[in-house]
MIVOVO-927689 format. One record per residue: residue in one letter; chain; x, y, z of N, C-alpha, C in turn. Coordinates in pm, whole numbers, plus 32768, in hexadecimal, padded with zeros to 4 digits. Example, Ala and Ser with C-alpha at 12.3 -4.5 7.8 and 13.67 -1.06 7.14 Angstrom:
+-----+-------+------+------+------+------+------+------+------+------+------+
! res ! chain !   nX !   nY !   nZ !  caX !  caY !  caZ !   cX !   cY !   cZ !
+-----+-------+------+------+------+------+------+------+------+------+------+
!   a !     A ! 8527 ! 7DC7 ! 830C ! 84CE ! 7E3E ! 830C ! 8528 ! 7EB6 ! 830C !
!   s !     A ! 8505 ! 7F1F ! 82C4 ! 8557 ! 7F96 ! 82CA ! 850A ! 8003 ! 8313 !
+-----+-------+------+------+------+------+------+------+------+------+------+
***
This chain:
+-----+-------+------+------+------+------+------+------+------+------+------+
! res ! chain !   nX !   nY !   nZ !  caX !  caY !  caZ !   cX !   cY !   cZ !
+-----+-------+------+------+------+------+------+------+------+------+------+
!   x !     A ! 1C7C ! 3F06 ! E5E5 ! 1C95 ! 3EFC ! E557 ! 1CFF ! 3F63 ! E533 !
!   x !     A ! 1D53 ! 3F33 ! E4D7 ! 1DAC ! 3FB1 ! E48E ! 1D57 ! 4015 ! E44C !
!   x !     A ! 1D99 ! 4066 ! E41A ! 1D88 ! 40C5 ! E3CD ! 1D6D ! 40E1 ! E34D !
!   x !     A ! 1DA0 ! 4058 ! E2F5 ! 1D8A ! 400C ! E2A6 ! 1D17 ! 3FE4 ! E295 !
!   x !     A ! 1CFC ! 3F9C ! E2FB ! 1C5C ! 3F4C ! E2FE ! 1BE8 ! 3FD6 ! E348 !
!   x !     A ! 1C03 ! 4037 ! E36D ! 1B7C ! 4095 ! E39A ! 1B8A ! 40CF ! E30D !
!   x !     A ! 1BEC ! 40E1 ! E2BB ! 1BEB ! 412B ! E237 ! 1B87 ! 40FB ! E1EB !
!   x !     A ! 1BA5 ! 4051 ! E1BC ! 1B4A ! 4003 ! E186 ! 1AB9 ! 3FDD ! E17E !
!   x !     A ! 1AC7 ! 3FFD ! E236 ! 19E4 ! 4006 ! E260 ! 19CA ! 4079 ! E26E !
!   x !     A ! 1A23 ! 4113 ! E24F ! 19BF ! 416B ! E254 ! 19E8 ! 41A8 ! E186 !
!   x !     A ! 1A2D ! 418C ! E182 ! 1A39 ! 418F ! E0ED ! 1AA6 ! 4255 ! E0F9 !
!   x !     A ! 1AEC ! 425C ! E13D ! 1B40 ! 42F0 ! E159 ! 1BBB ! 4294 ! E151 !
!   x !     A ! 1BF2 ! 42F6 ! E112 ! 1CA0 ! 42D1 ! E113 ! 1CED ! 42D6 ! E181 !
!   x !     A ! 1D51 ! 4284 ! E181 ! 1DB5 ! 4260 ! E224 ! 1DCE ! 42FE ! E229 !
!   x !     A ! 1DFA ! 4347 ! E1DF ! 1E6B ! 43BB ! E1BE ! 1DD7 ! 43FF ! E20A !
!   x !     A ! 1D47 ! 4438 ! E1E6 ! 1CF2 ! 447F ! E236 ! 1CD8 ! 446E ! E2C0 !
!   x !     A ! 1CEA ! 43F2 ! E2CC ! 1CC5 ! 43B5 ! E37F ! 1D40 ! 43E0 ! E3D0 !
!   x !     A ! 1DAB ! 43CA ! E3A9 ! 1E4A ! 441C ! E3BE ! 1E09 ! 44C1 ! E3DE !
!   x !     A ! 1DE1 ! 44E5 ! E389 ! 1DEB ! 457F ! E392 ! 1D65 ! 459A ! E400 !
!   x !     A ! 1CF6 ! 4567 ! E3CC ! 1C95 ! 4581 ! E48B ! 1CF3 ! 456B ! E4E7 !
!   x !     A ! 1D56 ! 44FB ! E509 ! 1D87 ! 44E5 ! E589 ! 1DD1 ! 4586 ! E5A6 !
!   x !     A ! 1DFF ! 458E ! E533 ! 1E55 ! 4615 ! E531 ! 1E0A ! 468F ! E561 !
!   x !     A ! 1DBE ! 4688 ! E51E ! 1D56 ! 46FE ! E56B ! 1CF5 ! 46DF ! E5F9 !
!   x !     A ! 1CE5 ! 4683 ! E61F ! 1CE6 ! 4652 ! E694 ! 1C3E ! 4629 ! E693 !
!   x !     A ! 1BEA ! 4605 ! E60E ! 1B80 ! 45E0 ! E621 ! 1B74 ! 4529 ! E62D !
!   x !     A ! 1BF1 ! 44D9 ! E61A ! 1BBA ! 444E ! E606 ! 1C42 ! 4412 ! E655 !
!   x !     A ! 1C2C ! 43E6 ! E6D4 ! 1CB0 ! 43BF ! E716 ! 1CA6 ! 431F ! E720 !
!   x !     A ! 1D11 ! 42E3 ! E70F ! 1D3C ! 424C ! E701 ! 1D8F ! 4231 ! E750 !
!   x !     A ! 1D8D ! 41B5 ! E7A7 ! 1DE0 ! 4188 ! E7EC ! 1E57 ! 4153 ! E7CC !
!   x !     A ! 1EBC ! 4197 ! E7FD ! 1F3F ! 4173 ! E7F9 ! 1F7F ! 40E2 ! E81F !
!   x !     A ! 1FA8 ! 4081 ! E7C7 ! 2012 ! 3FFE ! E7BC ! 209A ! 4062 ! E804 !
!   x !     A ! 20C0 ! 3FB8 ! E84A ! 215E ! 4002 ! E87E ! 21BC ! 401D ! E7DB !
!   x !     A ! 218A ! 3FE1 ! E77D ! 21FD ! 3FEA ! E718 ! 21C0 ! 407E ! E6DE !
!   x !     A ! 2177 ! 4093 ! E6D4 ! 2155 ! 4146 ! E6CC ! 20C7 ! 410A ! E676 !
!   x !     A ! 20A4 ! 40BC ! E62B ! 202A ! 40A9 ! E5DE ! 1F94 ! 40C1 ! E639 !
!   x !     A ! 1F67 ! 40FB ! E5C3 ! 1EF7 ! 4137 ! E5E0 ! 1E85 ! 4101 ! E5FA !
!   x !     A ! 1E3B ! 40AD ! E66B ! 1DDC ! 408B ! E67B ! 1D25 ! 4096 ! E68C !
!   x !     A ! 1CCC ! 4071 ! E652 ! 1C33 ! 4093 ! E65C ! 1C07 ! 4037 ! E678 !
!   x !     A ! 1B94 ! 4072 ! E6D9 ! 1B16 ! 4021 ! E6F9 ! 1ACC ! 4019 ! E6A5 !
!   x !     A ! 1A69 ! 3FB6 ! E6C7 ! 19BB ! 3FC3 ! E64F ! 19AE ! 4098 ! E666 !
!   x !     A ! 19A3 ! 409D ! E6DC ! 1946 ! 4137 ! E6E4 ! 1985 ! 4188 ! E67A !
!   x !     A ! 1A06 ! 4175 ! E641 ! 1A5A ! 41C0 ! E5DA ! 1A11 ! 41BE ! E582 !
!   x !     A ! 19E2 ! 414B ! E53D ! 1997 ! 415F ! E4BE ! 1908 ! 41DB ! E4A1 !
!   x !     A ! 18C7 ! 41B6 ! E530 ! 185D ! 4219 ! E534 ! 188D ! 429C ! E555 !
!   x !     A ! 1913 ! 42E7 ! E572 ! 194F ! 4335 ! E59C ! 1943 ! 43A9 ! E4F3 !
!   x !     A ! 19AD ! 4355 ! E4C0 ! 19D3 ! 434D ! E441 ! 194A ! 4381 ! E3DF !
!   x !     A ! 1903 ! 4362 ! E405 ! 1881 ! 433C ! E395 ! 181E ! 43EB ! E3BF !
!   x !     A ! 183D ! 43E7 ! E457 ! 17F8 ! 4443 ! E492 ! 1856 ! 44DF ! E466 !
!   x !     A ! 18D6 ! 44BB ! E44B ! 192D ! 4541 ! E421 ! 192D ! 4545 ! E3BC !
!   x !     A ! 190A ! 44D7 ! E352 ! 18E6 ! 44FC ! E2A8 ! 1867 ! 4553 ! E2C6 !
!   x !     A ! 1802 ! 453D ! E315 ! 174B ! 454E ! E2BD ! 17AC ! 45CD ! E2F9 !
!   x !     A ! 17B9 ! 462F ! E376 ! 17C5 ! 46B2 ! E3A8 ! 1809 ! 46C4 ! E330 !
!   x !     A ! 1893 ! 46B6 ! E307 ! 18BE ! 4701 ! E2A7 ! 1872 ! 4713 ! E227 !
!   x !     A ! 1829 ! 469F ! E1F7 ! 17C2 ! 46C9 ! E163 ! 1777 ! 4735 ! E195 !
!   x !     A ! 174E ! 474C ! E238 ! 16C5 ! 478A ! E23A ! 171F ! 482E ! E249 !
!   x !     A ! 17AB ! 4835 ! E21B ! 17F1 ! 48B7 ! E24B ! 1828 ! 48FD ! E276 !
!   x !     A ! 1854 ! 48A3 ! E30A ! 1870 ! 48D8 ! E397 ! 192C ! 48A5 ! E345 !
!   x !     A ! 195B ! 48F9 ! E38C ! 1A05 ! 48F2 ! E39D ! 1A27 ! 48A4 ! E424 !
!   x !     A ! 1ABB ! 484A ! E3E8 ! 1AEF ! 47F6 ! E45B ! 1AD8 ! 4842 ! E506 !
!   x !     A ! 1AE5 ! 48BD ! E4E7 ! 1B00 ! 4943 ! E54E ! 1A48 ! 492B ! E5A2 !
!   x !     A ! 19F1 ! 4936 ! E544 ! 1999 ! 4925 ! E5AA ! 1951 ! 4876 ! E5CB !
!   x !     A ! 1985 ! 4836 ! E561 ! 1970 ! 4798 ! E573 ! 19A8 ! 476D ! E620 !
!   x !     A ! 1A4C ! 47B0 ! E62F ! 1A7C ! 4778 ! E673 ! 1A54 ! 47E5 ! E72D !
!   x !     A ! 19D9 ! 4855 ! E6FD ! 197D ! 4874 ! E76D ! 191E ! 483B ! E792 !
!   x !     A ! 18F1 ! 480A ! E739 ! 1844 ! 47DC ! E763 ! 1868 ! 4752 ! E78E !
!   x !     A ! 18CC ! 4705 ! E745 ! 18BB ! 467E ! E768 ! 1887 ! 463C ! E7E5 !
!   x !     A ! 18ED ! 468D ! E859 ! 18C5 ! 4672 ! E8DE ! 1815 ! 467E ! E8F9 !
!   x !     A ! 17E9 ! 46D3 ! E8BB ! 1743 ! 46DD ! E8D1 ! 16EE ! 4660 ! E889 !
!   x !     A ! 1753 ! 464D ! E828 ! 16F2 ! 45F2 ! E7C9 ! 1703 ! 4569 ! E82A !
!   x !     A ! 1769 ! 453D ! E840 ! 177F ! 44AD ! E89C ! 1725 ! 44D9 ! E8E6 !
!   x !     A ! 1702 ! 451C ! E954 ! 16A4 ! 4528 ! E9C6 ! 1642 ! 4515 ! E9B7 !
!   x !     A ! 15FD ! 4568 ! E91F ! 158A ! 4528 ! E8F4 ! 157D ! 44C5 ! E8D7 !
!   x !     A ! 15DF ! 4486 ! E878 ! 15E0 ! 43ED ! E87B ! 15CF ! 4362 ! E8C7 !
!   x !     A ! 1611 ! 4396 ! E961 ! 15FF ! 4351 ! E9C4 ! 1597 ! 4378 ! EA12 !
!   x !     A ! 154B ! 4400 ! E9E9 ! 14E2 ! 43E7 ! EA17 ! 1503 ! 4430 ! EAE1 !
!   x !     A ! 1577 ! 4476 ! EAC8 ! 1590 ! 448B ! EB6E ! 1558 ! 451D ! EB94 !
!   x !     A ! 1506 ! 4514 ! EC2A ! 14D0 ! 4590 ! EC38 ! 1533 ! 4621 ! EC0E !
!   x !     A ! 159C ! 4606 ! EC42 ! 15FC ! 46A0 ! EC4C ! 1636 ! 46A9 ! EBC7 !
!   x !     A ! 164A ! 46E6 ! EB79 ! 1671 ! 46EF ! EAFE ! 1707 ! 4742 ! EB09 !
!   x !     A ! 1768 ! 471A ! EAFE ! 181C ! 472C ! EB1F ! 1833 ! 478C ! EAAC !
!   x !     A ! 17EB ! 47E9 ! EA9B ! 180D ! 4862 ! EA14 ! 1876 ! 48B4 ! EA34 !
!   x !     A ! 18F3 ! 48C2 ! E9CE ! 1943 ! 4924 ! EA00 ! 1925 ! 499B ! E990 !
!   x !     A ! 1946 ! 4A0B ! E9F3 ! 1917 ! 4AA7 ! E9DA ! 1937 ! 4AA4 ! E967 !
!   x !     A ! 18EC ! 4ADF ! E8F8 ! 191D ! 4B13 ! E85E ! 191E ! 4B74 ! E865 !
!   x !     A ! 1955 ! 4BC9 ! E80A ! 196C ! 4C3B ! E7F6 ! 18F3 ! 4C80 ! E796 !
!   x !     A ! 18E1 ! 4D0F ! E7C2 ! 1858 ! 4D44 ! E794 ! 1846 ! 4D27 ! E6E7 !
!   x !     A ! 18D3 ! 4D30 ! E693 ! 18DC ! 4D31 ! E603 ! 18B8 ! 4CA6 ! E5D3 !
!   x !     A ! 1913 ! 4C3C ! E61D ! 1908 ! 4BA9 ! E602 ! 1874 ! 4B8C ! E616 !
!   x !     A ! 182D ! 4BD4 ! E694 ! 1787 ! 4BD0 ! E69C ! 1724 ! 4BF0 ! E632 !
!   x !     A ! 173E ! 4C6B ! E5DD ! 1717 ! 4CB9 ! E57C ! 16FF ! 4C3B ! E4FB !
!   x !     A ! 17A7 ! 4BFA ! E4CE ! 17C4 ! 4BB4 ! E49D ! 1783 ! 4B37 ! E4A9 !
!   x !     A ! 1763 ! 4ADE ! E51F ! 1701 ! 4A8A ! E53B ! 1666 ! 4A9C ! E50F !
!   x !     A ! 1661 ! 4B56 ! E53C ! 15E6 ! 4B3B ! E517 ! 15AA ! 4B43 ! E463 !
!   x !     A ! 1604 ! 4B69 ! E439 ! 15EB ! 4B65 ! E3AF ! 15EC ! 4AD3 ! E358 !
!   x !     A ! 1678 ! 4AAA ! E3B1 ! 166C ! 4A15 ! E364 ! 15C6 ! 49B8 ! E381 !
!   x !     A ! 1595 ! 49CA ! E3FF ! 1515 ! 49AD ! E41B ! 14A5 ! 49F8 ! E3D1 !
!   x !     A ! 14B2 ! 4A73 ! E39C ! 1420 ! 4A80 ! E361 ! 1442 ! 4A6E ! E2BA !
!   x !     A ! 14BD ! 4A36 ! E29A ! 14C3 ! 4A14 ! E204 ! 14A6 ! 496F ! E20C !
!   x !     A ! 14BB ! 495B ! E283 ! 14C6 ! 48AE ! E290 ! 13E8 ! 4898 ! E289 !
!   x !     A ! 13C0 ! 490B ! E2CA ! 1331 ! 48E5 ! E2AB ! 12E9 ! 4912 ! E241 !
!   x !     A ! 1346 ! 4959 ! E219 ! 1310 ! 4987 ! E168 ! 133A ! 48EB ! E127 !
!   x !     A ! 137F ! 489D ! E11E ! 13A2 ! 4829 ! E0EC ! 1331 ! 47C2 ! E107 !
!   x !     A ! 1315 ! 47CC ! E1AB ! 12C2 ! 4770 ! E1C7 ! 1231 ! 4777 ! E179 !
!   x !     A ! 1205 ! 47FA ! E166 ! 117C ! 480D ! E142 ! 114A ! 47E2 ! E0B8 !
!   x !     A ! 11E5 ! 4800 ! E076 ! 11F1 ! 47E8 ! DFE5 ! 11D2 ! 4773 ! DFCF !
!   x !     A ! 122D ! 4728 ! E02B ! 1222 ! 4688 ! DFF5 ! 117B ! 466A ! E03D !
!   x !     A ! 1169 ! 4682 ! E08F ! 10D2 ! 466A ! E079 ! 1083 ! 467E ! E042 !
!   x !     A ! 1087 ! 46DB ! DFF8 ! 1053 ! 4709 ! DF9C ! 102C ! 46C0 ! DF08 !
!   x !     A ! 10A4 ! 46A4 ! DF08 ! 10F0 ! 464E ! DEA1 ! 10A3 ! 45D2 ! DEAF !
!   x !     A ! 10C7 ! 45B2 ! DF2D ! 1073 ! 4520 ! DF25 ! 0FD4 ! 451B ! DF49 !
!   x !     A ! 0F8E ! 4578 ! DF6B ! 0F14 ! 4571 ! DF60 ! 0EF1 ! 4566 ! DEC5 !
!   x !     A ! 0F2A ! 45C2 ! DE78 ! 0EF6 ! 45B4 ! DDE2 ! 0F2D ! 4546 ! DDA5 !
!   x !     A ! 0F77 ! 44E8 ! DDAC ! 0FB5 ! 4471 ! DD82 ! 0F64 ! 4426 ! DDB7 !
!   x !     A ! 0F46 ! 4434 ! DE29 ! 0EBF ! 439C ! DE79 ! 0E45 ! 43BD ! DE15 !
!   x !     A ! 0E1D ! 444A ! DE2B ! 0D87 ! 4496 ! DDE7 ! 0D9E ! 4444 ! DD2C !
!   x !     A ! 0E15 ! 442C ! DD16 ! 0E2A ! 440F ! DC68 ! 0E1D ! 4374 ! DC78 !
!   x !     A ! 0E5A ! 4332 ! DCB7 ! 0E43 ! 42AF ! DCD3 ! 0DD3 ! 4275 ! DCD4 !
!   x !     A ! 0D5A ! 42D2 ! DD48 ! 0CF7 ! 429E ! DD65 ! 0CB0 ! 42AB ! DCE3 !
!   x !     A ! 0CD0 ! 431A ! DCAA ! 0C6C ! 431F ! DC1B ! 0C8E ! 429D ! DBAB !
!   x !     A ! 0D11 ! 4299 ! DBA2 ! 0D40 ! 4248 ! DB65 ! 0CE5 ! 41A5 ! DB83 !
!   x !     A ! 0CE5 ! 419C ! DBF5 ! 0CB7 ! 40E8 ! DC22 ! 0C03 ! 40DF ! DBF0 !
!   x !     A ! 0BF8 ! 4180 ! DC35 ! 0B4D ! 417A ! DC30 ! 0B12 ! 4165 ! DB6B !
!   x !     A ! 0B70 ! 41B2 ! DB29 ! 0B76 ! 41A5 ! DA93 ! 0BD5 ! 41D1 ! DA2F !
!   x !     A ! 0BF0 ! 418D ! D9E0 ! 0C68 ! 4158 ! D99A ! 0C77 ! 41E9 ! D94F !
!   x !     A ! 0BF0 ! 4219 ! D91B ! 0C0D ! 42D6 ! D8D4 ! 0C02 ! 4332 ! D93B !
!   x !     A ! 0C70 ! 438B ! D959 ! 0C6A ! 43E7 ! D9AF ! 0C1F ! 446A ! D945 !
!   x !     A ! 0BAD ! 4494 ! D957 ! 0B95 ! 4500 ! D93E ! 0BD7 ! 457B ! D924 !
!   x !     A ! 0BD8 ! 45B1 ! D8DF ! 0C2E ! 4622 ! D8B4 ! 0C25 ! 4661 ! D92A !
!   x !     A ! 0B89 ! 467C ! D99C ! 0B8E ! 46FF ! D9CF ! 0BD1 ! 46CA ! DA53 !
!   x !     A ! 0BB2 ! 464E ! DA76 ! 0BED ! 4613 ! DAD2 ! 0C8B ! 45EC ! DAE9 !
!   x !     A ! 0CD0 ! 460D ! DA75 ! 0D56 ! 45E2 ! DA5B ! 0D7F ! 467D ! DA72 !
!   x !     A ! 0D3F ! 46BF ! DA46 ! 0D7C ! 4760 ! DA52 ! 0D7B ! 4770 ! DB07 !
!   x !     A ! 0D05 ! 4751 ! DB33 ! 0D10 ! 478D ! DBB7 ! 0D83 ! 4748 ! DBF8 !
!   x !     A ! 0DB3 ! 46E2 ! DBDC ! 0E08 ! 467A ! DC1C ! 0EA0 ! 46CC ! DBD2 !
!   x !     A ! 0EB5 ! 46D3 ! DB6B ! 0F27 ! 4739 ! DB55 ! 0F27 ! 47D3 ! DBA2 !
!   x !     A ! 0EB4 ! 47F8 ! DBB6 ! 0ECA ! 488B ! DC08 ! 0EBA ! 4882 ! DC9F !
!   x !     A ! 0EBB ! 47D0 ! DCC7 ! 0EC2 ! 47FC ! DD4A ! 0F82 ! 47DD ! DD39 !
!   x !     A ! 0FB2 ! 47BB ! DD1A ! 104F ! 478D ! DD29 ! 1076 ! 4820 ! DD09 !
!   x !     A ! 1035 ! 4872 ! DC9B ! 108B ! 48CC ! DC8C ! 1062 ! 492D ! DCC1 !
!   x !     A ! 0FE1 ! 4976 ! DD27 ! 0FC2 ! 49E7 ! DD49 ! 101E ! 49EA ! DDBE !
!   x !     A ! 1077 ! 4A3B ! DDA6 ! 10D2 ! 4A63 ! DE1A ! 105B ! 4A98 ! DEB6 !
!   x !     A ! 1093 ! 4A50 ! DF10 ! 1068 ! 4A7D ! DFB2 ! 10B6 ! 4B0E ! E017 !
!   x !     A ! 1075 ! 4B49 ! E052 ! 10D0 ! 4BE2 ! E083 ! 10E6 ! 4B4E ! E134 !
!   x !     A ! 1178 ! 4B62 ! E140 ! 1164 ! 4B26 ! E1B8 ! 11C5 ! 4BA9 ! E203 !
!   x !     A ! 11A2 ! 4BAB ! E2A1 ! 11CB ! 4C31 ! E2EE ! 124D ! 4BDD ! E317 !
!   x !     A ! 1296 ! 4C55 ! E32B ! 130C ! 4C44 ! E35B ! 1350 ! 4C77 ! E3FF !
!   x !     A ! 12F8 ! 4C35 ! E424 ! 12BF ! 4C6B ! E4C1 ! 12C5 ! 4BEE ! E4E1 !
+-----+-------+------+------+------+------+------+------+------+------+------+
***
């Protein structure tokens, strides 16, 4: 597919998919006339370098881990990791313990949205005291370690 059309199924602009190639996280096969070619795996490529960047990480360490992430992906015993650097490590690890402060939240989140639901189906008046506990579980902030 062009570049055009991976733009269209992952919803990123031609001009961003240009600039990963540039930074060397999303490579496309070369047409003899110079146009830029993708496989299907591009789309999931693409999709997999949006969620890392929402979750924080810079092109700089996107375009480290990747090699680890395919391995896991495929599922292959030896994992092809190239050496990071102790700072870019530091940096990983932070983007990982903010990435599970996110995770906990949204669980969080959605336990008390299911817990409001269920009250909701079981009866049409949510109780004042029961509606409160369901607002203080969304909002009682959680201590999560950063370890």
């Amino acid at each position: 597919m062009k570049i055009g059309e991976l733009a269209a199924k992952t919803g990123v602009a031609p001009r961003l998919l240009r600039y990963y190639e540039e930074v060397g996280i999303l490579t496309p096969w070369r047409a003899p006339n110079g146009y830029r070619s993708y496989g299907e795996p591009a789309v999931d490529r693409v999709l997999q370098i949006r969620e890392l960047l929402e979750a924080g990480l810079t092109t700089d360490m996107i375009r480290e881990v990747l090699p680890c992430l395919d391995a896991q992906k495929e599922e292959r015993e030896s994992l092809t990791c190239p050496d990071i650097d102790v700072t870019e490590l530091d940096g990983l690890r932070r983007h990982l313990a903010a990435i599970k402060r996110r995770i906990d939240v949204l669980q969080r989140n959605e336990r008390a949205i299911e817990a409001y639901l269920k009250v909701r189906a079981e009866n049409t008046t949510v109780p004042p005291a029961e509606a409160g506990e369901v607002v203080a579980m969304v909002a009682r902030p959680q201590a999560v370690s950063d370890n």
